[in-house]
N, C-alpha and C positions, 0 to 999 in steps of 0.2 A: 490664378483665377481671373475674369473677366471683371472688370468692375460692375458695380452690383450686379452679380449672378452670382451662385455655385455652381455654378460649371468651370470645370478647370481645361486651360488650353492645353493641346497635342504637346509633348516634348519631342515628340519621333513622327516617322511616316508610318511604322507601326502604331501607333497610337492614334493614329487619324483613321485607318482601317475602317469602316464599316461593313463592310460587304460583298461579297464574292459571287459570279453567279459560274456554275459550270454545265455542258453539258450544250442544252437548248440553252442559251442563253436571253433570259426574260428582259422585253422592252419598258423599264418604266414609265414610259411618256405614252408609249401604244398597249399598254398593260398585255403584251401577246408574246408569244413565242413565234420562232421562223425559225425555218429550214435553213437560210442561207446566213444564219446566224446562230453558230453550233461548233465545239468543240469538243474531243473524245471524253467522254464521263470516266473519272480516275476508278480504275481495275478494281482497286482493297476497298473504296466506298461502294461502289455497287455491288460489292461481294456481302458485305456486310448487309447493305440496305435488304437485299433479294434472299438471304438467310433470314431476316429479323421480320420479314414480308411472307414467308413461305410458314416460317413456326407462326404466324396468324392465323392461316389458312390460304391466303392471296399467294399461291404457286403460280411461277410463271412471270411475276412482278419485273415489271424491266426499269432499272432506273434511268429516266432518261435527262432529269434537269434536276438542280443541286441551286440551293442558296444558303448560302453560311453568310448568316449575321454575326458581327462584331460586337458587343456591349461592353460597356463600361457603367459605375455606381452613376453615373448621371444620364444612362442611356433607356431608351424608351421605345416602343414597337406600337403604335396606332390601334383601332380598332378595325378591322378587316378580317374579307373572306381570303381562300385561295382558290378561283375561277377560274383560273386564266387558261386549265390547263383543260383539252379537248377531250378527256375520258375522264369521267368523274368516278366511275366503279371501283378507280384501284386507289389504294389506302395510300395518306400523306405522310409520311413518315420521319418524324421529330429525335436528333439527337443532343443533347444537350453534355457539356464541360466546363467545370470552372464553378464560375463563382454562383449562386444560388439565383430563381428569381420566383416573383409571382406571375402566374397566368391566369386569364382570366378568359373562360370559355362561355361564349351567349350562346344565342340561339338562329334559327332561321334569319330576324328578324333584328335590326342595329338597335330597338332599341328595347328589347330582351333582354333583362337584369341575366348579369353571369356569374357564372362561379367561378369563389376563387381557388386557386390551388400552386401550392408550391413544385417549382422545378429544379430539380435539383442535379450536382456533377455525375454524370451516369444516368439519367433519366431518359427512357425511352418513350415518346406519345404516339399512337399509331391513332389518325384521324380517318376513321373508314365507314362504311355504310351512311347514317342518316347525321353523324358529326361529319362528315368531313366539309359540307359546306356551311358550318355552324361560324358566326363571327365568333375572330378573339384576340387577345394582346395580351402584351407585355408592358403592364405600368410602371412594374419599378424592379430593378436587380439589388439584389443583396449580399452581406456576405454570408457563407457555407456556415451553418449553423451548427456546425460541431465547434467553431472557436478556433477553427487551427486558419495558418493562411492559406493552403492547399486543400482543399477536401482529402480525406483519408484515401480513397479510388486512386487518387493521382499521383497518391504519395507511397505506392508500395512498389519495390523492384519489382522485374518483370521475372518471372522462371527462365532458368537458362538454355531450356529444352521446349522450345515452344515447338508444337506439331506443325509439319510440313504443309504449304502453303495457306499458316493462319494469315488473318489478316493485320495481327499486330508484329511491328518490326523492333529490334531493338536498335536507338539513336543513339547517336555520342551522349557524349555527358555535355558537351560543351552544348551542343543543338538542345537538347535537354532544360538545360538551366534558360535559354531564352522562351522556351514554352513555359515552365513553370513562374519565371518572375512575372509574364503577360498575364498568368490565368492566377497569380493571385488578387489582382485587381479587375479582374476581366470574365466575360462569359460567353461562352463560343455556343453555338448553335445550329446546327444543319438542318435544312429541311428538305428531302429528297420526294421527287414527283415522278411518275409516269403521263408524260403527256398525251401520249395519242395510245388508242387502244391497237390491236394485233391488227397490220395488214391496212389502218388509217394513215392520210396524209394531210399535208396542212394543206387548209382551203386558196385558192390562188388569191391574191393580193393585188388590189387594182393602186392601191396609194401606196408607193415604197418610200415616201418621205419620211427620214428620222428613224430606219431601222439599222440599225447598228451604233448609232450614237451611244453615245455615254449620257447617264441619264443628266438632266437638267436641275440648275441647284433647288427647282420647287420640287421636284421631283424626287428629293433623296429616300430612301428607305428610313432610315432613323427617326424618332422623336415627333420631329416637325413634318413629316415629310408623305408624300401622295396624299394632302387633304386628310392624312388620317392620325389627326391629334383627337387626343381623349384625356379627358379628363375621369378617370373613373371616381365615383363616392361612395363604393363599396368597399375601400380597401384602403 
């Protein structure tokens, strides 16, 4: 641990992880998406995302940008919208693994008392219609409230006849065991977007200064990070 904090330092480079972006991938420093900054969105997630998008009603959902946040017991998600993305019609779609957390959803307006509510391993949030530009965060992650160190979802074999192109595979056992010691301390998070609506393009860009960088250390996603600390007193 850090002297005086409770925050415990990385042991690994898995364990510094915070965030992944796929697909469009999102400027934190220009808070935008680009075209010349994009790679293929993985097949079994946008399979998933565009099933779990269609039993909504939203048929047709194209996944086009993906952010999987990393958390840890001392990790923390700001108060924020998600704007950035140029069609706001189609629903934001929330998956959640691991270890427990609170959420906490506002309103229109930053400073709109929210509600709280637990996220739990297997949790699915679809943020559609007049929530999807609703502020919200992540104050604090916890452990899975069954008492065990895996939540039960992640602890059960898989069938050995799984139907022709599902979208879960079965892994080694050796691959296996590095997911499950991460996700007993750890809580994974996807948040998958449709950026631009059918037949839109991104508007041209007169400043290309700083797109494709890696974001800057004011600028991280975590805890401290895009000016979006919170303190919430609801929870």
């Amino acid at each position: 641990r850090r002297k005086g904090s409770s925050k415990q330092e990385p042991r690994s480079l898995l364990e510094k992880l915070r965030w992944v972006t796929l697909g469009y991938h999102y400027n934190w420093d220009t808070k935008k998406y680009s075209a010349n900054h994009h790679t293929p969105f993985p097949s079994d997630l946008a399979f998933l995302s565009e099933q779990v998008a269609a039993a909504c009603g939203f048929r047709g959902f194209q996944a086009q940008a993906g952010i999987l946040n990393y958390y840890h017991f001392d990790s923390s998600l700001g108060i924020h919208v998600d704007e950035s993305e140029l069609d706001h019609s189609r629903p934001l779609l929330s998956f959640s693994f691991g270890q427990s957390s609170i959420f906490l959803l506002g309103g229109r307006k930053r400073e709109e008392a929210p509600t709280a509510m637990f996220m739990h391993s297997g949790d699915v949030m679809v943020m559609s219609g007049l929530s999807r530009l609703l502020y919200h965060a992540v104050p604090r992650v916890l452990p899975n409230p069954e008492g065990t160190v895996l939540p039960s979802c992640l602890d059960q074999a898989l069938p050995s006849d799984l139907p022709l192109g599902s979208v879960i595979e079965h892994s080694s056992d050796e691959d296996w065991q590095v997911c499950a010691k991460y996700l007993q301390s750890s809580r994974i998070n996807m948040t998958i977007r449709q950026v631009l609506a059918e037949g839109q393009k991104f508007p041209e860009e007169s400043d290309t200064n700083g797109k494709g960088q890696a974001p800057s250390e004011d600028s991280h996603h975590e805890e401290n990070s895009r000016g979006k600390r919170h303190k919430p007193s609801t929870v």
